[in-house]
VOGU-3710 file (C-alpha; in Angstrom, 3 decimals, decimal comma):
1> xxxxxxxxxx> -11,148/-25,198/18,395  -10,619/-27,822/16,127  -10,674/-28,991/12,529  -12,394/-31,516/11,145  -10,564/-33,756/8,796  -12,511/-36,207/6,168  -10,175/-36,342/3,388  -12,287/-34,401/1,078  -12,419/-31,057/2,311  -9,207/-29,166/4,208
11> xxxxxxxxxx> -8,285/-26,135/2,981  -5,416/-24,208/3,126  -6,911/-21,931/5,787  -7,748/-24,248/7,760  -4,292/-25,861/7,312  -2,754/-22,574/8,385  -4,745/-23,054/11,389  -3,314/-26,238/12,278  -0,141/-25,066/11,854  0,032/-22,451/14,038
21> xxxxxxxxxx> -1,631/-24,782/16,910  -5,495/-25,759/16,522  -6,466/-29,644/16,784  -7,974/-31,912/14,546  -10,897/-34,667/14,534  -11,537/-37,408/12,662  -14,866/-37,186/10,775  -16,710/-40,483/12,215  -18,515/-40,762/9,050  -15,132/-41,540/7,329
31> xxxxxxxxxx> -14,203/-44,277/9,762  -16,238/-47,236/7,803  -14,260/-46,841/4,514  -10,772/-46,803/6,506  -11,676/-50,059/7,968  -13,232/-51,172/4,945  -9,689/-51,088/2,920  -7,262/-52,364/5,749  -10,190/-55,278/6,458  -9,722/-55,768/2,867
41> xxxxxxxxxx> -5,888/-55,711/3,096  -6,184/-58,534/6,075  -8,382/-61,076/4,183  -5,938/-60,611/1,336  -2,975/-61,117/3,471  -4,932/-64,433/5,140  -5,540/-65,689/1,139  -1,785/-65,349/0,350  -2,069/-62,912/-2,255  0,854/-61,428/-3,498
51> xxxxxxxxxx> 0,519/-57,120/-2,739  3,027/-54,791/-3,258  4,307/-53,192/-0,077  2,128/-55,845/2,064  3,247/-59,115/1,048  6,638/-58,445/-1,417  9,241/-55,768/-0,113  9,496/-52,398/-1,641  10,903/-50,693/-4,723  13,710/-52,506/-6,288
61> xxxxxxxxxx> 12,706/-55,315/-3,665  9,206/-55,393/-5,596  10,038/-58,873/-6,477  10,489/-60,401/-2,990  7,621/-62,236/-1,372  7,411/-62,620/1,822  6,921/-65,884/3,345  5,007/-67,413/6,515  8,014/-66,292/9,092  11,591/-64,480/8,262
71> xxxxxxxxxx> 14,215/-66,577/6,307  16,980/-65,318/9,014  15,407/-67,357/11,886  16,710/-70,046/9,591  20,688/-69,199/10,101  22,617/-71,365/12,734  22,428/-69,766/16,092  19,755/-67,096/15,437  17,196/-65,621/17,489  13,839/-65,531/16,038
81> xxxxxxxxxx> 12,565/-62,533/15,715  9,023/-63,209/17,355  7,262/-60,843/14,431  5,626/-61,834/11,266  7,781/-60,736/7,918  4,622/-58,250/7,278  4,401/-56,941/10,364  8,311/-56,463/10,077  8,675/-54,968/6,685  6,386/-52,212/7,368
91> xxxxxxxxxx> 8,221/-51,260/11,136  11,528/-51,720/8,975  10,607/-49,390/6,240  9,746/-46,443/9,100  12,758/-46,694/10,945  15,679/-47,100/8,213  14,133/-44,294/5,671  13,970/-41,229/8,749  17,531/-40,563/7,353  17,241/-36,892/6,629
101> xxxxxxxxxx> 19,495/-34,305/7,707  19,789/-31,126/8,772  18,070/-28,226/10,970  14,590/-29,819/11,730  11,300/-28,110/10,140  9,509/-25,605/12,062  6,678/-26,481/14,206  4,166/-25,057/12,354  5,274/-27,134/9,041  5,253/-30,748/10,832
111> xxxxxxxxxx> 2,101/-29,990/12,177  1,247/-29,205/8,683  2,602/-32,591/7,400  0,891/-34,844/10,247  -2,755/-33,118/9,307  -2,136/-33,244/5,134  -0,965/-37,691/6,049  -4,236/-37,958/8,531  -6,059/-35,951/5,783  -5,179/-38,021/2,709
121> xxxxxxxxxx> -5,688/-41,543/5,226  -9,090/-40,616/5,602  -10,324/-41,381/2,232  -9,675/-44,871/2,608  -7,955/-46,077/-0,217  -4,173/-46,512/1,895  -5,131/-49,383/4,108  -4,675/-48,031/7,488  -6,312/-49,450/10,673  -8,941/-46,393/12,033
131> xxxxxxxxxx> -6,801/-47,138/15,269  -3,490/-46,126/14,034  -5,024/-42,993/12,577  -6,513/-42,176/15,646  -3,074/-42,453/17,428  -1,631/-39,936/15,035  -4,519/-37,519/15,367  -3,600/-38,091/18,907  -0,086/-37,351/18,845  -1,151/-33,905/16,746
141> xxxxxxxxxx> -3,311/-32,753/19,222  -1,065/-33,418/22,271  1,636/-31,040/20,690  4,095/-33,755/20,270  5,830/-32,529/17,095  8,710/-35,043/15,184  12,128/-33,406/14,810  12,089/-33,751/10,873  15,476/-32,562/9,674  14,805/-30,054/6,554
151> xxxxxxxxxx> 16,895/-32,269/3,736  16,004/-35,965/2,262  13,380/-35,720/0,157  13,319/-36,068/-3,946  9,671/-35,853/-4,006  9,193/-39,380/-5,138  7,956/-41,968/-3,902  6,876/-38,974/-2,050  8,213/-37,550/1,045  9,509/-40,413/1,951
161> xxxxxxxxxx> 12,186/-39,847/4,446  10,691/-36,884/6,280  7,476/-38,285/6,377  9,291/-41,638/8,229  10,671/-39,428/10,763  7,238/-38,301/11,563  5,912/-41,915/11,634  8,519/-43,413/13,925  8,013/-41,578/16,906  4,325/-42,719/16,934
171> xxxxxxxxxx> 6,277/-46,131/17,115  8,356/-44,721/20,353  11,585/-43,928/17,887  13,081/-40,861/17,028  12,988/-37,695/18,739  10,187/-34,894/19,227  9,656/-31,653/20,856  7,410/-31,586/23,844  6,237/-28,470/25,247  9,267/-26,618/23,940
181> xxxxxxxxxx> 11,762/-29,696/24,728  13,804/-31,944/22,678  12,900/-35,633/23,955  13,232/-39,010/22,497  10,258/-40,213/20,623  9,044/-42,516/22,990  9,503/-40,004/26,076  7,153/-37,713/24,322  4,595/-40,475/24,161  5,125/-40,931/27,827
191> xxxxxxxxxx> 4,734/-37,800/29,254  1,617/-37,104/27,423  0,214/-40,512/27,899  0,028/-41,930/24,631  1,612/-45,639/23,663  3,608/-46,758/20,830  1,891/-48,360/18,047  2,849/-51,308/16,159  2,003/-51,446/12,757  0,170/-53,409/10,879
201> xxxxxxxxxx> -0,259/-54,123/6,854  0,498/-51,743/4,328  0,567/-49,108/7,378  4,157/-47,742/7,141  3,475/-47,161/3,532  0,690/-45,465/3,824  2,063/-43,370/6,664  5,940/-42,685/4,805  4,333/-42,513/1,126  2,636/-39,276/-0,233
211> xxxxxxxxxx> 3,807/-35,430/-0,548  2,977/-34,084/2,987  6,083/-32,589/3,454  6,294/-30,253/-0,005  2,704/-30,058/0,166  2,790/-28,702/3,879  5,487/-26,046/3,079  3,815/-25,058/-0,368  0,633/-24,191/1,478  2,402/-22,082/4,092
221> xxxxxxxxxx> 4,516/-20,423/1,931  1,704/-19,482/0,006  0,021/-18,155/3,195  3,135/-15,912/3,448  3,410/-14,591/-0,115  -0,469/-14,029/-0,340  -0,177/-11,176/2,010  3,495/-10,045/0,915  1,790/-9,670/-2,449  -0,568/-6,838/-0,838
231> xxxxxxxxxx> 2,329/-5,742/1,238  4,050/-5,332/-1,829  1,483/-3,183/-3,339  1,639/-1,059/-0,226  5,243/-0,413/-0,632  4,826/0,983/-4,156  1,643/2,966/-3,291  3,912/4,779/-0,872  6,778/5,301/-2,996  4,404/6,319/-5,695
241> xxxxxxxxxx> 3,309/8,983/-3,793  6,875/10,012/-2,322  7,623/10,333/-6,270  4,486/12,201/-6,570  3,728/9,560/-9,367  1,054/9,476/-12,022  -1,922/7,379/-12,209  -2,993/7,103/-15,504  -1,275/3,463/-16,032  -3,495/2,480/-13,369
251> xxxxxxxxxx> -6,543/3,177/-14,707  -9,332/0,419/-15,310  -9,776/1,067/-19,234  -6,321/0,721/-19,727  -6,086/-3,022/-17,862  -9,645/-3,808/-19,579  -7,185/-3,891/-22,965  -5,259/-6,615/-21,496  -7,240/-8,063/-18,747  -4,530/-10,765/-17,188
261> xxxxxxxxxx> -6,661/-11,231/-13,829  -3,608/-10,425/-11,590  -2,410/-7,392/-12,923  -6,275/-6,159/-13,549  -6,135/-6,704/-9,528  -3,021/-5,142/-9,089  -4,129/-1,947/-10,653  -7,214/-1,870/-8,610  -4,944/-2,221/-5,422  -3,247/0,706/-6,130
271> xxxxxxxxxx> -5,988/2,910/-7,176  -7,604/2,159/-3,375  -4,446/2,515/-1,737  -3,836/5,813/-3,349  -7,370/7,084/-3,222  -7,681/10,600/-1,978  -4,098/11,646/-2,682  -3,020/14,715/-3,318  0,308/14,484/-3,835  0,131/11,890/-6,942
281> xxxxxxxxxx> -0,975/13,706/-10,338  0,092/16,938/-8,870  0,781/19,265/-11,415  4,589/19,523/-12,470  5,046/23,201/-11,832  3,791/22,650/-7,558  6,306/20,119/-7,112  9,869/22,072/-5,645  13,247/20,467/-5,838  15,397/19,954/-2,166
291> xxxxxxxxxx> 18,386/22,440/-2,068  20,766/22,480/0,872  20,255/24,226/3,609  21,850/26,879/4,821  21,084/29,561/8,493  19,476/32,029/5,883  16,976/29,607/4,087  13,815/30,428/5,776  12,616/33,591/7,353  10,038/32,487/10,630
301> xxxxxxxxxx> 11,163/30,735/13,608  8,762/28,222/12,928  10,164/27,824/8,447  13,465/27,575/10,771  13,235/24,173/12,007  13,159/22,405/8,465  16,185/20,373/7,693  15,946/21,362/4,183  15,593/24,299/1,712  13,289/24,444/-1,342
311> xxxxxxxxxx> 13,321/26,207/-5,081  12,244/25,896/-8,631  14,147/26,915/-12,210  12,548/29,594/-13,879  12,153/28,874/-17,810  13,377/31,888/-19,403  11,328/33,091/-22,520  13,880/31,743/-24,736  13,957/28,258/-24,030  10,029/28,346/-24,650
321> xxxxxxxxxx> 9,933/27,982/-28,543  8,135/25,086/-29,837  6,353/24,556/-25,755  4,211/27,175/-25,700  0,875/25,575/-25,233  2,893/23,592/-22,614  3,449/26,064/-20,371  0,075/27,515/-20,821  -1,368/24,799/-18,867  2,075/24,028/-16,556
331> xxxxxxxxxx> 3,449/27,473/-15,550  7,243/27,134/-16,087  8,934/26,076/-13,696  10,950/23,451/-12,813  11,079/22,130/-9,914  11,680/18,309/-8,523  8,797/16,720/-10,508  10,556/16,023/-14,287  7,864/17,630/-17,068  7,186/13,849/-18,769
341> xxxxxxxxxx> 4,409/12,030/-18,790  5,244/8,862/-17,872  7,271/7,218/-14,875  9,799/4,936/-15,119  8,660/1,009/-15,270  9,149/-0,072/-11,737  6,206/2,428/-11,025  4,530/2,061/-14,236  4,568/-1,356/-14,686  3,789/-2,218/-11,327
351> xxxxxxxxxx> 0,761/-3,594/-12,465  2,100/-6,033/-15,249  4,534/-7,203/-12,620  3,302/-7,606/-9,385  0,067/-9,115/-11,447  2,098/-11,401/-13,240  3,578/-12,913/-9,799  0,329/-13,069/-8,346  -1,119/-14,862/-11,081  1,825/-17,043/-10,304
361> xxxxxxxxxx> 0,629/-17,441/-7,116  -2,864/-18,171/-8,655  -1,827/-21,910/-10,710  0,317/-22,698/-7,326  -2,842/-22,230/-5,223  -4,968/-24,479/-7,634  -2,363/-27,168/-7,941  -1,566/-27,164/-3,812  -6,195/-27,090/-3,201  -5,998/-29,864/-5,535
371> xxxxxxxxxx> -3,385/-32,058/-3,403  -4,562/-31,062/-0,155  -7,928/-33,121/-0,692  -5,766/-35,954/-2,840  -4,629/-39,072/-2,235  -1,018/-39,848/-2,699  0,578/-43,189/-1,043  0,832/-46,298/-3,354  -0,500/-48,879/-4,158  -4,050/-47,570/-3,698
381> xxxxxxxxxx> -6,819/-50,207/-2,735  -10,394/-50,428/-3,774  -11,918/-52,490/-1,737  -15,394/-52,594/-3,564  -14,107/-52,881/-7,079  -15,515/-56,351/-8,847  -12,239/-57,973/-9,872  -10,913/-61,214/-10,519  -7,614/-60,594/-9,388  -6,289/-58,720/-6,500
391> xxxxxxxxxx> -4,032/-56,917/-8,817  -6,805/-54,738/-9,981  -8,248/-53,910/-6,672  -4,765/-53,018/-5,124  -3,296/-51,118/-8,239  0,364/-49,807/-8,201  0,563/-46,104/-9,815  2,510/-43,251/-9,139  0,115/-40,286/-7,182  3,415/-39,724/-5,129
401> xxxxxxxxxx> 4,870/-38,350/-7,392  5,108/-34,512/-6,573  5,628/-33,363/-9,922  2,348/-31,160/-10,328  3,759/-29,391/-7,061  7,350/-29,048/-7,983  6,308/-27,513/-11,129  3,979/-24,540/-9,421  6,520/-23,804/-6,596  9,073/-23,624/-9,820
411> xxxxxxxxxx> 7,385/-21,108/-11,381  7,073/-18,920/-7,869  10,699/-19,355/-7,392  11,521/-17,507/-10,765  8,230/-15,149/-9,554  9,723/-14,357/-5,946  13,076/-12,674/-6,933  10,930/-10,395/-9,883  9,169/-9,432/-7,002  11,922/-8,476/-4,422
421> xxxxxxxxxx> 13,921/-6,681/-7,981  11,487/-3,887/-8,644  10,869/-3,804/-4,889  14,923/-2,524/-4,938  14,409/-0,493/-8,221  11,955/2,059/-6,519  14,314/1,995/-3,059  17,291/2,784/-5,283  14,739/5,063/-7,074  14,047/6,630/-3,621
431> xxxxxxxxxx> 17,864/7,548/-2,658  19,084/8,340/-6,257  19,715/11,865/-6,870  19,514/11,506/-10,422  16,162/9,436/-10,643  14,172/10,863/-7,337  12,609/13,323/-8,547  14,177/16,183/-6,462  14,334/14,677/-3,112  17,868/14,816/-1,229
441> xxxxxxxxxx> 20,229/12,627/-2,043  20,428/9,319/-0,133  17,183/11,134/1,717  19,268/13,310/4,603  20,096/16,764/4,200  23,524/16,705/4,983  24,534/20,208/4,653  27,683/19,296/5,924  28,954/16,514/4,266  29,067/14,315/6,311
451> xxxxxxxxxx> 25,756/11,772/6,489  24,906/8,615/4,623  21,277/8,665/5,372  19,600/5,573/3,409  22,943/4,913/1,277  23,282/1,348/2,948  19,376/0,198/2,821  19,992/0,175/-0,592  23,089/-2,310/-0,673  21,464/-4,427/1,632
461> xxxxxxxxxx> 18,475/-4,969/-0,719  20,262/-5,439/-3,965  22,519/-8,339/-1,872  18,735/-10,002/-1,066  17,889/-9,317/-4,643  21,101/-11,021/-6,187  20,636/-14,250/-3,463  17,174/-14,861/-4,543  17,648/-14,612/-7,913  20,812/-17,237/-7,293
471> xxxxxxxxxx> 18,301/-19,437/-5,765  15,930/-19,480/-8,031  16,479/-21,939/-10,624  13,802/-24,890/-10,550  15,128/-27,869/-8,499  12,293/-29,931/-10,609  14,342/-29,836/-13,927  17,518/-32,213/-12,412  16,129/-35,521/-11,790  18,519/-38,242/-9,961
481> xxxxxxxxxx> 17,205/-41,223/-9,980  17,012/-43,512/-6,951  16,054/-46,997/-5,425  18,525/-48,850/-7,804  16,475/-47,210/-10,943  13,524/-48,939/-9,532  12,512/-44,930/-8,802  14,258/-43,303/-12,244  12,357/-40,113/-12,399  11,895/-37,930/-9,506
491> xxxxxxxxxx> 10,766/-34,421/-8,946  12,744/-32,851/-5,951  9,536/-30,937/-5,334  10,504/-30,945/-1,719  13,388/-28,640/-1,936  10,936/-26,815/-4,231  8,564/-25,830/-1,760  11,096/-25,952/1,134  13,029/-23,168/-1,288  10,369/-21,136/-1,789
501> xxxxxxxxxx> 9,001/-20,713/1,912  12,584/-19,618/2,826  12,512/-16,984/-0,104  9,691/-15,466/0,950  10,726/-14,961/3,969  13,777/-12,745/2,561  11,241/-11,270/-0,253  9,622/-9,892/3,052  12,954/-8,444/4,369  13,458/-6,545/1,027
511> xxxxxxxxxx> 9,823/-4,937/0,888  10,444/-3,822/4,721  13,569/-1,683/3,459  11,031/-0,309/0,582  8,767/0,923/3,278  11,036/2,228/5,659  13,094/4,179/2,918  9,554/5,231/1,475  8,274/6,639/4,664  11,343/8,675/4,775
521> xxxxxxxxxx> 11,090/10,083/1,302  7,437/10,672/1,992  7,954/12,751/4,591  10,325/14,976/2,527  8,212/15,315/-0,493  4,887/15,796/1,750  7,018/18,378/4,003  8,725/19,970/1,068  5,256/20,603/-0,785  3,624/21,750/2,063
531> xxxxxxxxxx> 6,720/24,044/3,126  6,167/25,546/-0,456  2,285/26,155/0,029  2,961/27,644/3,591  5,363/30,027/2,439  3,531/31,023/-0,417  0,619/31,570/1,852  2,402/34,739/3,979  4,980/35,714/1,403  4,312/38,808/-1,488
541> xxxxxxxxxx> 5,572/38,119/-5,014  8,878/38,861/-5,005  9,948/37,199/-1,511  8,137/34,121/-2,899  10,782/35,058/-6,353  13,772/35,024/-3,885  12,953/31,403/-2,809  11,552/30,093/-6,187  15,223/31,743/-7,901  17,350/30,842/-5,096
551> xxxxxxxxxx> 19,771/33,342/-6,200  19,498/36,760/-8,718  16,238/37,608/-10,152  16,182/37,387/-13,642  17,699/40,405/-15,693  15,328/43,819/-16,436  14,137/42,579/-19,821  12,703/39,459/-18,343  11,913/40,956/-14,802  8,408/41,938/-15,256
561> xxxxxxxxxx> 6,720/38,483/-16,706  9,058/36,387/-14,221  7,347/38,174/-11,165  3,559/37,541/-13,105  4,428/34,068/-13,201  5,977/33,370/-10,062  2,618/35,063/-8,241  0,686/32,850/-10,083  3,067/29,884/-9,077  2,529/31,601/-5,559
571> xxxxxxxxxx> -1,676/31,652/-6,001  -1,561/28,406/-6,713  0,505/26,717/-4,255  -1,460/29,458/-1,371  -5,292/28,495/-2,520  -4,225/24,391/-2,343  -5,217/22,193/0,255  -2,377/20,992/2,475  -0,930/18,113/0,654  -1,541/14,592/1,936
581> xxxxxxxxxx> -1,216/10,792/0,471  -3,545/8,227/0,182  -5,706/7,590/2,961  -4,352/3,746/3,565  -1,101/4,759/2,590  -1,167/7,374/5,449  -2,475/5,084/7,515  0,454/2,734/6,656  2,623/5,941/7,151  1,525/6,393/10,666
591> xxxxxxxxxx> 1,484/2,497/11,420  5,854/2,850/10,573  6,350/6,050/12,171  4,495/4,555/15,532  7,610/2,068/15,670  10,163/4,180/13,551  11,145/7,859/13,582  11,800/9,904/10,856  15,826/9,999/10,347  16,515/13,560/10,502
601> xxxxxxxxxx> 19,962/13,303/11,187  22,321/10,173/10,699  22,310/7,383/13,328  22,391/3,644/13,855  20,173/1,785/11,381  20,446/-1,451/12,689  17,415/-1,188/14,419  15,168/0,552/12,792  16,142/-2,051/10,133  15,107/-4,797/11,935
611> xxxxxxxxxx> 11,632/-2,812/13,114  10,805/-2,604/9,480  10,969/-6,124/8,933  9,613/-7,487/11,428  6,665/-4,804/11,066  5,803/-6,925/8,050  6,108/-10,106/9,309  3,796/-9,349/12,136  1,744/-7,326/8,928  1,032/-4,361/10,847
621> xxxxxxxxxx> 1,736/-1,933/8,902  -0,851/-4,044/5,774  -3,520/-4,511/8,609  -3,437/-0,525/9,216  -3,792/0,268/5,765  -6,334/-2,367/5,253  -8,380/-1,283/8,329  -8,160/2,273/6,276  -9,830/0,342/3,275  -12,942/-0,685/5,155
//
C-alpha cells in the first residue's frame, strides 16, 4: 500500500501510516507546477537576478552575491573547485547545518519528516527539480531512514539542522539505517541501488527549510494521546466502579449547562463505559466495609476461601435524630460506601478535566491539519505572478517559523501532566484506607502484618506525576536568537513537540498503574458485595446480625428493631442480582486479568508492572472495551 502525496491533502492518518512503514507516490498531476517553479528559478539564475538563497548566501550572509565562479579559485596555489558558487552554496548549506546531537529519532518519526518535506515540495512554490523529489520519495520507500540526532532545532528557520541530516544522505553523506543497520549515507544508497544527487538551485533550501521535524513528532504524539485520552477514561470508569461511584455528575443535562465539547464527550464516555453497572449508584446501606480476616470469618468451605472478611455499623436509634427520613429510604447501616452524595473531584470532575485536555488536544489537531498541507521553506516562488521585478515573484517571508506549532504542543505540555495527576489521585484513592471507601488498605488483606500489596504503585506514579509536571513548562516562551541576529526570534517548537511525544509516553505508564491497581480493587469491591449477597442468601436473621455486627448484638432495649432491620438489610442484599460493572469495563477487566492475576498475596511487582504498561501501549485492554461498545 501506498500514499499518495500532492501537497494538498495528507492527513495525519495517513501520516501515521507512513510512519509505521507504508510508501508514498508522487501525484503526477503535481509534477507540472514543481517544474514550473525550479524552470522559473533557472531562467532567473541565467538573467543574473539577485534571489535569496539562489544567487546571495543565507541569513546574515543575505547580502552576498554570488558571482560567475568562487572567489577562492582566485588565491595563489588553489585548486578550483570545478562547481558553480550556486551549485556549491546549496551542497554547503546541507552538509555544515546536520550538526545536531544526540540519540537519533525513531524510525517512525524520520519517516514522518521525509513524507511532511516531499509533501510540502509538492505544491510547487520551493523550487525543487521533480527529479530530486523523486529521489527522496525513493529513498522513503526503500527504508533507508537518516540517523537524525533528537537535539538542534529552534524551530526557525525551521528544522533546519535535523532536516539537513535527512537531506545529506540523499547526497551520499551522513549515516542511515538500512534494514536494521547503521551504514554511512552513501552505503545505504548503494545497497539499495539508488545514487547520490547533486543539487541544484534553491534545492538545499527547500529540502533543510520548513517544520518537518516538530511537525512530524506533533502528529505522532497526537496519535498517541488521542487514544490515551480514551484509555484514560477507561481507567476512571474502572475505578469508578471499584469506588462504587455515583453517576449523577455524568449526566447529559448537567454538561448541556456548560457544554465545553470535550468534557460534554468525556461525560458521554463514561456513561457507555459504565453502562449496565451494578455496582455504581448502589445504594449506601448494600455496600460492606473489608475487616480482617480471621479462621472463624465465614462458615462454608466454599465462604472459606475468601481472603477477606466483611461487616457493616449498625446506627443505633440515638444517633438518628434530625436523619430520619434518611434512613427511611437507606436502612442504617454503615458499611464501606460513605452516606454523601457526592465523590471526591478526581471522580467527579473527571469530566471537566479529562474534557479540558482533550479539547487541548482539539486546537493542537487543527493547528498540526493545518501545517501538514502547508508550505513552509523560504523564499517562496510564484512563478505565474505578473511582476516587474523578481523580488515579488520570489518573496522572502517567514512560514518557517513554527510558532503556531510550538504554541499548541505548549498548551498539551501543561495538559499532559493534569492528565497523569488525577490519574494518581484515584490510584492513591484506590490504596488509601481513609479515602477508599472500605476496601483494604493498600488492597491486600494482610492479616498478618506483613504485606505491602499496591503501597509502591502508588510512589511510582506520583514520581511520573512530579517529572511531567517538571517538564512541562513551554519551551516556546525563551527565545535565543541565532544566525548573528539575522534569525532574532525563534520558537523552539521542536523541543516542543519532541517534549511532548516523550511525555506521553510516561502519561501512558501512569494510566497502566491506574488500571492495574483498579482491577485489583475491583475485584475486592465486586467480591466483597457479592460475598455479602451470597451469605445473605443461606443465612437467617440473626447469623446474617453476627456478620453485619462483627461482634455483640446490640443491648435488649435495642435488640428487637436491630434484628427487623438487619433482615431487611438481609432481603435486600438476597433478592439482588449478582453484582457486576460495566459491560466494557468488564471487558477491560478480563482483557488485564488475561495477562495479570489478581494479587492475593504479596509478590514481585516488577512484572506485572511492566504487563500493565505495555498492555496500553499495545491498547489492548481499550480495544477490548471498545469491541464491548460495538
Amino acid at each position: 500500500m501506498t500514499v499518495r502525496l500532492d501537497g494538498v491533502s495528507l492527513t495525519r492518518a495517513q501520516l501515521v501510516q507512513v510512519a509505521r512503514g507504508e510508501g508514498v507516490e508522487l501525484d503526477e498531476a503535481s509534477l507540472p507546477r514543481v517544474a514550473r517553479a525550479a524552470d522559473f528559478l533557472a531562467a532567473q539564475v541565467a538573467r543574473e537576478e539577485p534571489i535569496y538563497g539562489v544567487s546571495t548566501g543565507f541569513g546574515s550572509n543575505a547580502d552576498k552575491l554570488l558571482g560567475a565562479h568562487p572567489l577562492r579559485d582566485e588565491l595563489p596555489g588553489a585548486s578550483k573547485s570545478g562547481q558553480s558558487p550556486h551549485i556549491e552554496l546549496q551542497r554547503n548549506l546541507i552538509v555544515t547545518h546536520a550538526v545536531c546531537v544526540g540519540e537519533p529519532f525513531a524510525p517512525g518519526v524520520v519517516r514522518a519528516m521525509l513524507c511532511i518535506r516531499i509533501n510540502t515540495l509538492l505544491r510547487g512554490h520551493s523550487g525543487i527539480r521533480v527529479q530530486t523529489l523523486q529521489a527522496l520519495a525513493a529513498m522513503l520507500n526503500a527504508g533507508i531512514v537518516p540517523v537524525v540526532p533528537q537535539l538542534g532545532s529552534v524551530g526557525a528557520s525551521g528544522d533546519l539542522a535535523p532536516l539537513s541530516h535527512l537531506a545529506i544522505v540523499l547526497l551520499g553523506g551522513g549515516e542511515a539505517f538500512v534494514d536494521g543497520e547503521r551504514v554511512a549515507g552513501a552505503e545505504a544508497l548503494r545497497r539499495k541501488g539508488l545514487q547520490p544527487v547533486t543539487l541544484s538551485y534553491k534545492e538545499g533550501l527547500a529540502l533543510n527549510n520548513g517544520t518537518a521535524q516538530m511537525l512530524a513528532t506533533g502528529v505522532l504524539a497526537v496519535q498517541q494521546l488521542e487514544d490515551l485520552l480514551d484509555t484514560a477514561d477507561l481507567a476512571a470508569a474502572m475505578t469508578i466502579d471499584a469506588f462504587a461511584g455515583r453517576l449523577g455528575a455524568f449526566a447529559p443535562e448537567v454538561h448541556a449547562l456548560r457544554p465545553h465539547p470535550g468534557q460534554v464527550q468525556t461525560a458521554d464516555n463514561l456513561l457507555r463505559l459504565l453502562d449496565g453497572s451494578t455496582l455504581s449508584d448502589i445504594a449506601y446501606h448494600l455496600v460492606p466495609r473489608f475487616r480482617q480476616w480471621l479462621p472463624s470469618s465465614w462458615d462454608t468451605q466454599a465462604a472459606q476461601a475468601l481472603s477477606f472478611d466483611i461487616g457493616w455499623d449498625w446506627v443505633p436509634f440515638g444517633q438518628r435524630h434530625g436523619r430520619e427520613k434518611f434512613y427511611r429510604r437507606f436502612l442504617p447501616f454503615r458499611g464501606g460506601k460513605k452516606h454523601q452524595p457526592q465523590d471526591s473531584y478526581s471522580l467527579r470532575c473527571i469530566p471537566q478535566v479529562h474534557g479540558a485536555v482533550r479539547d487541548a488536544l482539539g486546537q493542537a489537531k487543527r493547528v498540526l491539519d493545518i501545517e501538514l498541507n502547508a508550505l513552509t521553506d523560504n523564499p517562496l516562488i510564484f512563478p505565474d505572478k505578473q511582476a516587474e521585478h523578481v523580488e515579488q515573484q520570489v518573496i522572502s517571508a517567514g512560514h518557517f517559523h513554527g510558532m503556531p506549532l510550538a504554541l499548541a504542543m505548549s498548551y498539551l505540555k501543561a495538559a499532559i501532566p493534569v492528565l497523569a495527576s488525577i490519574s494518581e489521585r484515584r490510584l492513591n484513592k484506590l490504596v488509601d484506607p481513609a479515602t477508599n471507601d472500605g476496601l483494604p488498605a493498600f488492597l491486600i488483606g494482610n492479616e498478618d502484618g506483613t504485606e505491602s500489596g499496591h503501597m509502591i504503585v502508588q510512589y511510582t506514579a506520583a514520581a511520573i506525576v512530579n517529572d511531567l509536571a517538571s517538564r512541562a513548562m513551554p519551551a516556546s516562551v525563551y527565545s535565543i536568537p541565532t544566525s548573528a541576529n539575522a534569525e532574532d526570534h525563534v520558537s523552539m517548537g521542536a523541543n516542543e513537540a519532541r517534549h511532548v511525544l516523550a511525555m506521553a509516553s510516561d502519561l501512558g505508564k501512569v494510566l497502566g498503574l491506574e488500571l492495574y491497581t483498579a482491577a485489583q480493587a475491583l475485584d475486592l469491591r465486586r467480591d466483597m458485595i457479592n460475598a455479602a449477597r451470597d451469605l445473605a442468601d443461606r443465612a437467617d436473621a440473626e447469623a446474617f446480625a453476627m456478620k453485619v455486627q462483627g461482634g455483640p448484638l446490640p443491648d435488649a432495649g435495642d435488640h428487637g428493631e436491630f434484628l427487623v432491620e438487619v433482615d431487611a438489610l438481609r432481603t435486600q442484599l438476597a433478592n439482588a442480582a449478582e453484582f457486576r460493572p460495566g459491560r466494557a469495563v468488564a471487558a477491560a477487566h478480563a482483557a488485564i486479568r488475561a495477562r495479570i492475576p489478581f494479587m492475593g498475596r504479596d509478590h514481585a511487582m516488577d512484572g506485572d508492572v511492566a504487563t500493565a504498561v505495555a498492555l496500553v501501549v499495545e491498547g489492548s485492554v481499550l480495544a477490548a472495551a471498545r469491541s464491548a461498545l460495538d
